[in-house]
Structure formats: C-alpha cells, structure tokens
C-alpha positions in Angstrom: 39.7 -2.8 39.7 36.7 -3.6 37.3 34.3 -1.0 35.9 31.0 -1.0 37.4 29.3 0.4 33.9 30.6 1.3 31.0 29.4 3.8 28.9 29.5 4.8 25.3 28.4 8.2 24.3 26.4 8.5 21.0 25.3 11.0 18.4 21.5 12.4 18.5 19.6 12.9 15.3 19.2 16.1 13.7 15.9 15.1 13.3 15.4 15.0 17.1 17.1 18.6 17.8 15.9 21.9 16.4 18.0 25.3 17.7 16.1 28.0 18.7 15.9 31.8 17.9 18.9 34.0 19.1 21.4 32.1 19.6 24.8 31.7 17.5 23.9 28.3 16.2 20.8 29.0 14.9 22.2 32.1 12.9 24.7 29.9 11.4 22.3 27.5 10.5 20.6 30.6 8.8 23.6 31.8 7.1 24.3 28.3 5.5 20.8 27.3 4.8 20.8 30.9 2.5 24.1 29.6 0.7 23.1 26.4 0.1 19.9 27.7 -1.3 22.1 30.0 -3.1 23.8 27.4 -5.3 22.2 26.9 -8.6 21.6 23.3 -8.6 21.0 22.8 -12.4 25.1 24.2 -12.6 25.8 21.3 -10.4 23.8 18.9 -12.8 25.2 20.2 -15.7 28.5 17.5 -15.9 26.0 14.8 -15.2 23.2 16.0 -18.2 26.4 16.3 -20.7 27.8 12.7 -19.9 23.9 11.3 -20.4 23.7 12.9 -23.3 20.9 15.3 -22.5 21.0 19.1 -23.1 22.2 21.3 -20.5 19.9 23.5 -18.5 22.5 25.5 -17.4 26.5 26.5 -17.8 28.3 24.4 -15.5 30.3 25.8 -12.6 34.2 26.6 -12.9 37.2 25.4 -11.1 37.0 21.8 -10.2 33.7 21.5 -11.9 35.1 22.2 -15.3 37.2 19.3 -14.9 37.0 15.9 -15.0 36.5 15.8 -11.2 33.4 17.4 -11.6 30.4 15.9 -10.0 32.1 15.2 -5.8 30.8 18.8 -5.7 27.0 17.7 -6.2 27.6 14.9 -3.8 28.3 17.0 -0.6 25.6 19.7 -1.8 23.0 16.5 -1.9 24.2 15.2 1.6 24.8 19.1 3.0 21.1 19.7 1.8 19.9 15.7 3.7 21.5 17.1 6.6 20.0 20.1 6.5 16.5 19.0 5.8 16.6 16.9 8.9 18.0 19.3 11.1 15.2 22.2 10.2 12.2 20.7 7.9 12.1 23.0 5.8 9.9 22.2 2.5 12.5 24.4 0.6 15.2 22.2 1.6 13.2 19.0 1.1 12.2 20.2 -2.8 15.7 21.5 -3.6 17.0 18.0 -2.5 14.2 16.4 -4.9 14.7 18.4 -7.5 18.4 17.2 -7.4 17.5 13.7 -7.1 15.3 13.5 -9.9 17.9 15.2 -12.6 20.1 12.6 -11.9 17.0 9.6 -12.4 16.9 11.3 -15.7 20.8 11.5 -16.6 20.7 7.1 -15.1 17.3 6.8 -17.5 19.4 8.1 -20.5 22.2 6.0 -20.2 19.9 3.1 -20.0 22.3 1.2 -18.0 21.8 2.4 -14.7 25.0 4.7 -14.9 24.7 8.0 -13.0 28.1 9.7 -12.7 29.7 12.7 -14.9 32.7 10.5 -15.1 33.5 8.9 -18.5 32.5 5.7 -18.8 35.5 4.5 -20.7 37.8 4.4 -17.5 35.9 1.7 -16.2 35.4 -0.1 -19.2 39.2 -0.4 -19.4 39.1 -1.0 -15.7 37.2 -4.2 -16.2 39.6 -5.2 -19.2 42.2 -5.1 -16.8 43.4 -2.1 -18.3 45.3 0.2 -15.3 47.0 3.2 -16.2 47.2 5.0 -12.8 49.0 8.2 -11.5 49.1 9.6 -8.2 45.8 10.8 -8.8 44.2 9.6 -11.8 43.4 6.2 -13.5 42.9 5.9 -16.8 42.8 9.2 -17.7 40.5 10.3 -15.4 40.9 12.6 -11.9 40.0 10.3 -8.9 36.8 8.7 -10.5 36.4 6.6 -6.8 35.9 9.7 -5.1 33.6 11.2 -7.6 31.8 8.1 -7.2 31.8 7.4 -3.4 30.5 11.4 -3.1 27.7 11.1 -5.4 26.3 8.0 -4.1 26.7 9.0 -0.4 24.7 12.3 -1.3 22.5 9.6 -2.7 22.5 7.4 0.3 21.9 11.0 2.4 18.9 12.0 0.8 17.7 8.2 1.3 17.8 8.5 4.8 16.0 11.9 5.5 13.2 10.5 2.8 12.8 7.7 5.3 13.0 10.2 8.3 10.1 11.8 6.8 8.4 8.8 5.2 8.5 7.5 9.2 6.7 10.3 10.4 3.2 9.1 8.7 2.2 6.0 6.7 4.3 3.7 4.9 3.9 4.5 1.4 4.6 1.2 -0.1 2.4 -0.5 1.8 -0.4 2.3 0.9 0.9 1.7 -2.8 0.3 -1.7 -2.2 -3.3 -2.2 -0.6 -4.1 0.6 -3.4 -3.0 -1.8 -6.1 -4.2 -4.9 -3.9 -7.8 -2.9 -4.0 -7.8 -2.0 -7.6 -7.2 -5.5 -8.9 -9.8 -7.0 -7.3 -7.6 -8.7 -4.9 -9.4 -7.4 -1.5 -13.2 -7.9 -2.8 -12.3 -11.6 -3.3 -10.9 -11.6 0.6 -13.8 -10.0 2.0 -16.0 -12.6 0.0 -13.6 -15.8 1.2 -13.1 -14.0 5.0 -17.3 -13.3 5.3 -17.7 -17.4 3.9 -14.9 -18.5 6.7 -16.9 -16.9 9.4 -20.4 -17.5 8.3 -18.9 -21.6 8.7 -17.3 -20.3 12.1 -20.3 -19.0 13.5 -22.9 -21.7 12.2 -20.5 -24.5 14.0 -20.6 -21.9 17.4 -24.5 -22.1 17.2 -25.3 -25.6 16.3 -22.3 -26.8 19.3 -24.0 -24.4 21.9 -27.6 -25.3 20.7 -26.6 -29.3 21.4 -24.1 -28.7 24.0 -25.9 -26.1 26.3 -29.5 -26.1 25.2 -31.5 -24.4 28.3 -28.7 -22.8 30.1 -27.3 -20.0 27.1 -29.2 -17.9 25.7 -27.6 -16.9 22.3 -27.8 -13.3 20.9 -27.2 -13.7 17.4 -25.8 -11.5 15.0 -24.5 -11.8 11.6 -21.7 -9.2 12.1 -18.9 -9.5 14.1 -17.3 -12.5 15.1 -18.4 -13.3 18.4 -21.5 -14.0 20.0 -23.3 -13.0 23.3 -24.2 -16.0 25.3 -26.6 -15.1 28.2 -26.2 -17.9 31.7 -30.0 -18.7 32.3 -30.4 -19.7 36.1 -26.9 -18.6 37.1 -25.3 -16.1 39.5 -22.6 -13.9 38.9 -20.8 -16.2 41.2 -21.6 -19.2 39.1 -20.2 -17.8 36.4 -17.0 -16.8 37.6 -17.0 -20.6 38.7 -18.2 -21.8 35.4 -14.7 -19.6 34.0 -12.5 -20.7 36.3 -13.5 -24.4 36.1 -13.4 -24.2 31.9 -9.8 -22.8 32.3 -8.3 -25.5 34.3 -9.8 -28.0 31.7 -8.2 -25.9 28.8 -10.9 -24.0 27.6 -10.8 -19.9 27.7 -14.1 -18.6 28.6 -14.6 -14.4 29.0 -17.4 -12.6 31.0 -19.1 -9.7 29.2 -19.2 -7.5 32.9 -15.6 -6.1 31.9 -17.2 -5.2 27.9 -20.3 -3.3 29.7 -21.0 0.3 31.0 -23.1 -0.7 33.8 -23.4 -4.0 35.7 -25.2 -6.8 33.7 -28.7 -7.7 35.0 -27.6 -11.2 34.7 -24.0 -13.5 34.3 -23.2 -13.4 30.6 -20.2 -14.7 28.3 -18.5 -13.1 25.0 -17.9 -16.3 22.5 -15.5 -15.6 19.8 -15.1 -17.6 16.9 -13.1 -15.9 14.2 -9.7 -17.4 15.4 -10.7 -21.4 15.3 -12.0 -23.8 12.5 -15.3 -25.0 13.0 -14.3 -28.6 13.8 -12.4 -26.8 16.9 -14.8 -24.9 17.8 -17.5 -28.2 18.1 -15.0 -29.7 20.1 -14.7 -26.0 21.8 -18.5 -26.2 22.6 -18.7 -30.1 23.3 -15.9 -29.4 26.2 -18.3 -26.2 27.3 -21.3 -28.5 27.6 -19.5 -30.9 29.7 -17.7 -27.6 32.3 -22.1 -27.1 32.8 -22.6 -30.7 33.6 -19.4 -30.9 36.1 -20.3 -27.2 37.8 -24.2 -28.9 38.3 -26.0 -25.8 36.0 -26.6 -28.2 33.2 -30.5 -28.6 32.9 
C-alpha cells in the first residue's frame, strides 16, 4: 500500500510562542532569564579584549575561561540570550545581546584584520604554513580552536537572526538608510524634477490625441496633478458607454468608467484616462485607436 499524504512535523518559532503566567514553563523561563542576566558579560569579553590588545574591563572568568578554550563560553551565552530574546522580547535581553555584540566589533576593529576570536592567532598562521602539530584535542598548541570558533560565530549567526526577527516587525532599515542617503544627496529632487517633465510630455500627448481624435464627444477635465484625466461622454448613455468599453477592449484598447471611482451615480457616462504608464507616441496611437472605437460605435460627431 502507498501513503495517501505524508507528513513532516516542524519546529515553530520562539518568536511566534510566548508561555503564559503560572505555569512550570514560564517559571523556568523566569529562572534562566535571571541567570543569564546574571552573568557578567564584560568577564566573558575579557579573553577576547586581551587577544585584541585592548584593556580589560573586567577579570575574566575561571575554569575553562582561564584557558585557552576560553571564548565557546561567550558563544552559547550570545546564542542562549538570541534565543531568549525571541522567545520573550524583552528589551533587557535584546541590550544585553548588543552590548555583547558590539565588544567584539571593537576586539575585530583592533586587530584590523577582521579577526574576532580569543584564540591565538599563531595556530592558524602555522595552519596555513602547513604546519600541523595535533593532539587528541589540540592543534598547534592550542585547546580545540574549531570549536571556539564555530561557537562564537554561531552566537554571532544567533543574534543575526533575532535582529532580523525584530528588524521584520517594522521597516527595513537599509532601505530607510538608503532613501535617507538617496534624499540627502540630491538624488530624489532630480527624480521628482525628470518624473514631473515625463508626465507633463504624457499628459500634453493625452490632450492634443483626445482634442484631434474625439473633439465634441469628451469633455476633458484637466488637471496638472495626477496622472490621469477625467474625460466626460457628451451625448452618450450609460449604456453607450459600457458599449463604447466593451468595443475598445476587443480592439486592444483598455478603457475604465469613472461610476466604480464615484460616491454616488454620475449624472452623465464618464471615463478615467491614465497616462503615467505609456510614452507619448503610445499614447497618440492610444487616442488615435479611441477616436476610431467613437466612429465604429456611431457617437462620433
């Protein structure tokens, strides 16, 4: 026998599940949101700040973090605090997670090389000499520098993904960024300018095709906003126009009643003539094909 269906379960985002008050989960959430606040971050950052060169804010934590493993620990605090962040939203959380993040732009600024681990740098140097002096757990003299480095940058990688959970929830800063810089230069005065010369050419090659094409029939409200025109059917029905639409579409051309863009009924048949979407020479041949519909529907004068 086949399977109708198959069927694959799948995670749900943190972001998309909050616990409520009272129940177990939620006080363990409590409890471990208090710890990880507990930790002194700047303790965590201190192996990083020492390899960079800068001056530590802080003593740095014992155990493993007085060794040269030192640094995984930061890496599970960043992605514990990611996780976190998502699953509650709390601003706390979020800064402590900055805060992080931004020590360790400083310890990458002052290697000037884009280096961000507290792992000596040496190892890898030799490394790309071809230089491999590995033990069970070491190489070159260091304790697991992979794992350091796969923690750090998947706290990294952690923090990335619940700045884009949160950067999703409003506007896209680097597209604000960039029609802010896009403004400031200059750059969107000079499209306004080129967009209002491209329609003012639009609309004058609208007028002059209706005024040759369907002199006596339309009645044209101008205006020298927008970018479509009012064209009132003199003589015509409401009928007549529907039959003036549905002729002009089966010979290609889109035509649009105003009735659906009005409050009440319109005393009389009208059409709404956009222009913004067409260069002028299509939109003469636009109006030359409208003059003809009136001549073959019998409303031309």
């Amino acid at each position: 026998m086949t399977p109708i269906a198959s069927f694959r379960t799948q995670p749900v985002p943190l972001s998309q599940v909050r616990l409520l008050e009272g129940s177990i989960f939620k006080t363990r959430q409590d409890v471990h949101t208090e710890y990880l606040l507990s930790i002194e971050p700047d303790r965590m950052l201190a192996p990083f700040r020492l390899q960079s060169g800068l001056s530590l804010k802080a003593e740095r934590y014992g155990g493993w973090e007085s060794r040269d493993i030192s640094g995984h620990s930061l890496g599970h605090y960043l992605s514990a605090l990611s996780f976190l962040f998502a699953a509650t939203g709390l601003e706390q959380v979020r800064q402590r997670a900055n805060y992080v993040v931004d020590e360790l732009a400083l310890c990458q600024e002052a290697n000037g090389d884009g280096y961000v681990l507290p792992v000596d740098k040496q190892a890898f140097k030799d490394l790309r000499k071809g230089i491999i002096k590995a033990t069970p757990f070491g190489l070159n003299g260091v304790w697991v520098p992979f794992y350091t480095q796969h923690k750090v940058f998947a706290g990294l990688r952690d923090a990335f993904v619940a700045a884009k959970w949160l950067e999703d929830r409003g506007c896209n800063a680097l597209e604000q960024a960039a029609l802010a810089r896009f403004m400031g230069d200059g750059g969107f005065e000079r499209h306004l300018r080129r967009a209002a010369q491209t329609l003012r050419a639009r609309r004058t090659a609208m007028l002059n095709g209706l005024a040759k094409h369907a002199a006596g029939v339309v009645e044209v409200v101008d205006s020298n906003a927008g970018m479509h025109l009012t064209a009132w059917l003199d003589g015509m029905s409401h009928a007549d126009c529907e039959r003036l639409i549905e002729h002009a579409r089966e010979r290609g051309l889109g035509l649009y009643a105003i009735a659906p863009y009005c409050l009440k009924p319109p005393p009389r048949p009208g059409l709404v003539l956009g222009y913004a979407g067409l260069p002028p020479q299509d939109i003469e041949a636009a109006m030359k094909l409208f003059g003809k519909c009136l001549e073959e529907i019998g409303a031309a004068p």
